[in-house]
C-alpha positions as CSV (number, residue, x, y, z in Angstrom):
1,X,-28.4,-10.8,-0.8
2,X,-26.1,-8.0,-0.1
3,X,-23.6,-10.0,1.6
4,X,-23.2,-11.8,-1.8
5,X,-23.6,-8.4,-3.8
6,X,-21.0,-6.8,-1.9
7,X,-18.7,-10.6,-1.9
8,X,-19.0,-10.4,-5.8
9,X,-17.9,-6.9,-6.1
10,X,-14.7,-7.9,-4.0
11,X,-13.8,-10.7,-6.1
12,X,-14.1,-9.1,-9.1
13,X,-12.3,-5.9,-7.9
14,X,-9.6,-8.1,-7.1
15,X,-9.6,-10.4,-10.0
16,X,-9.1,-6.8,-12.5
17,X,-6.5,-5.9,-9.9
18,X,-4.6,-9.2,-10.6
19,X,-5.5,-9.2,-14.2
20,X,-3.6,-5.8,-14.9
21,X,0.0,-6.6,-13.4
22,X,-0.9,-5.4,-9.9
23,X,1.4,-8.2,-7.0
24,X,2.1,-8.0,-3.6
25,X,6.0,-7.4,-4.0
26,X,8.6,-7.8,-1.9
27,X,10.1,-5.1,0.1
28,X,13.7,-3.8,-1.3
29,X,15.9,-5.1,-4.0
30,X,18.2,-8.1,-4.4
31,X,21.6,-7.8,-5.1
32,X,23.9,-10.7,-5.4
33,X,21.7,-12.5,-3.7
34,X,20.9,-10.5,-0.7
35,X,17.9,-8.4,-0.2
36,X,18.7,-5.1,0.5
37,X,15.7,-2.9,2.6
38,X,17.4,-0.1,4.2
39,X,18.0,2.9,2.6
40,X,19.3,6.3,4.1
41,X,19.3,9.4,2.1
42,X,21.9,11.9,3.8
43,X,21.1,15.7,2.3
44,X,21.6,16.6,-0.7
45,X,24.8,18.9,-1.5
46,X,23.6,22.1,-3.7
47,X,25.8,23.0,-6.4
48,X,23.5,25.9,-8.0
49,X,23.3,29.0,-7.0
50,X,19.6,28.3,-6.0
51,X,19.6,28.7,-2.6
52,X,18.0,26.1,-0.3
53,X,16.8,23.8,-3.5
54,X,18.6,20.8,-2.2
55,X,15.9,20.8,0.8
56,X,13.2,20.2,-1.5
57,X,15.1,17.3,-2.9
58,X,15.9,15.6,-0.3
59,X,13.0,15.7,1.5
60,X,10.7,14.8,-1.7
61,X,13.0,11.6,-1.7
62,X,12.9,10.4,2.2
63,X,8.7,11.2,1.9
64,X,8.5,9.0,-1.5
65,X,10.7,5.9,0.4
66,X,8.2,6.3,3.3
67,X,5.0,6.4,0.9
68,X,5.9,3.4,-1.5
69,X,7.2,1.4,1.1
70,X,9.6,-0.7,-1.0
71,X,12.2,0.0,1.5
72,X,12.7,1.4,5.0
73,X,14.0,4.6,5.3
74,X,16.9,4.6,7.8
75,X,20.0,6.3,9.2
76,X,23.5,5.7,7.3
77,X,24.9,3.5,9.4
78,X,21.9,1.0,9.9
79,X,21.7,1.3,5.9
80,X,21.8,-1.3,3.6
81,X,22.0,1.1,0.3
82,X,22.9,5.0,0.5
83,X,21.7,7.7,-1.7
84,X,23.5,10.6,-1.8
85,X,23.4,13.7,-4.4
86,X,23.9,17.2,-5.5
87,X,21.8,19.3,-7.0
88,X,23.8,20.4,-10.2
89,X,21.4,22.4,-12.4
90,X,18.5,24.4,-11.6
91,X,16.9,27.4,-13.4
92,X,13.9,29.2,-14.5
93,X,13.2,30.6,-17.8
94,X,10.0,32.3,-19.1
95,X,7.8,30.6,-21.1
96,X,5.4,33.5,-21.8
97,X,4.7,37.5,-21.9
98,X,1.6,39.1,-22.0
99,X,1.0,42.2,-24.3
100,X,3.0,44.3,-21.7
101,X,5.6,42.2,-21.8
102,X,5.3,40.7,-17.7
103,X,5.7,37.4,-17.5
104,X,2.9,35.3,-17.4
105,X,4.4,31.6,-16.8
106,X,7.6,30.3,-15.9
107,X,9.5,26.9,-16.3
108,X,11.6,25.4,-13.5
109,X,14.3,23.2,-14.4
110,X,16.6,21.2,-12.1
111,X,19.1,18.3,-12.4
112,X,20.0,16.2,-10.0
113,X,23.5,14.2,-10.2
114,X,23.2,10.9,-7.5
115,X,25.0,7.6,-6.5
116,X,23.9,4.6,-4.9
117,X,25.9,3.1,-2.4
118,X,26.1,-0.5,-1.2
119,X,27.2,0.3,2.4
120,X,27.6,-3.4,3.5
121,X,30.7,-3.2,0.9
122,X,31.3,0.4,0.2
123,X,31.1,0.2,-3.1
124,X,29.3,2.9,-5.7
125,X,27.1,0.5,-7.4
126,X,26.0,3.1,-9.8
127,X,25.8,6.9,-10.5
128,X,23.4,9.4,-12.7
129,X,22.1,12.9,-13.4
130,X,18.3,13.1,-13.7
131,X,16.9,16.3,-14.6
132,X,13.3,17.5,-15.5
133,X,11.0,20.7,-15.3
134,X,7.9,22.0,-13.9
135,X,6.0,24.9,-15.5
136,X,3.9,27.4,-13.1
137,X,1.6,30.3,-13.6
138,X,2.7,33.9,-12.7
139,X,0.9,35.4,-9.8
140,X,0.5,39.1,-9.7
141,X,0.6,39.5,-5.8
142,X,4.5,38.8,-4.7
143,X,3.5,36.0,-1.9
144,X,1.4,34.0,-4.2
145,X,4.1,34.2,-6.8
146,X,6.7,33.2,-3.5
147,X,4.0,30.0,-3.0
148,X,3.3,29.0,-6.9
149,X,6.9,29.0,-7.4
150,X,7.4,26.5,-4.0
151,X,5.0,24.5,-4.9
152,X,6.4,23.7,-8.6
153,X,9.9,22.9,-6.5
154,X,8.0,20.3,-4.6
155,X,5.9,19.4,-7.7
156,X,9.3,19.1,-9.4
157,X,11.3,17.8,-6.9
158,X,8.9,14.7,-6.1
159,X,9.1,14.2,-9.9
160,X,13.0,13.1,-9.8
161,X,12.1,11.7,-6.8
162,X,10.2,9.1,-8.1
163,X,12.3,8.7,-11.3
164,X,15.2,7.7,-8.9
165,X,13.5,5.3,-6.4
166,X,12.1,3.5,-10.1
167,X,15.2,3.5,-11.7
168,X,16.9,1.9,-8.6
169,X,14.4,-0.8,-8.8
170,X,14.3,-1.0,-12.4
171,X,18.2,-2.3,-12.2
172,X,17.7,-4.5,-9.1
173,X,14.5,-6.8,-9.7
């Protein structure tokens, strides 16, 4: 009796999974007629004077590759597709004062300009700045400021992460 309980469950998880869109894709993208799964992502190139936000980029890009698994993160040279960018805008503004006038929240902004390479023919198959914000609390001791602010970079930097990776499949599939 459980064995079928737990056998219906299954098939009916499955059967809403199939009913809402979810498939088994395939890995990478095709283009003219090849499937491209390799991708490298050199570092990003900082154009700001933000200091050390092109790390955040970068790395929120390789870790999103790895995680979705649509393509195989690899080295340049083993690549099929290259994406390489610059971080050209980042800020933060204040998005609201207390009755002392201290800041009390902040918004970070950055923009991220990127190409994607077909490295089997060298060619730029497309280029585009991305850019989007991440708003974060004020934090009255200096360290937990230091670590609220860091983790809206990563917060923000997955973001555009994510928004390149889907608009690289978007154009492909």
């Amino acid at each position: 009796m459980v064995f079928k309980l737990k056998a219906s469950l299954l098939f009916i998880a499955f059967s809403l999974l199939v009913s809402c869109g979810y498939t088994v894709g395939e890995r990478g993208v095709k283009i003219n007629d090849e499937t491209y799964e390799k991708v490298a992502v050199p570092a990003f190139h900082n154009k700001t004077t933000e200091g050390g936000i092109e790390a955040y980029i970068t790395k929120a890009l390789r870790q999103n590759i790895i995680e979705e698994g649509a393509f195989e993160l690899t080295i340049n040279k083993n690549a099929h597709l290259i994406i390489e960018g610059n971080v050209v805008g980042a800020g933060t503004e204040v998005l609201a004062i207390d009755r002392a006038g201290s800041a009390t929240e902040y918004r970070l902004t950055m923009a991220i300009a990127y190409t994607v390479i077909d490295n089997v023919t060298g060619k730029n198959l497309f280029s585009d700045t991305i850019s989007s914000r991440w708003d974060y609390k004020y934090q009255a001791n200096s360290i937990d400021n230091r670590i609220a602010r860091n983790d809206a970079l990563e917060n923000l930097s997955k973001e555009i992460a994510r928004d390149i990776l889907m608009l690289l499949k978007a154009r492909y599939r």
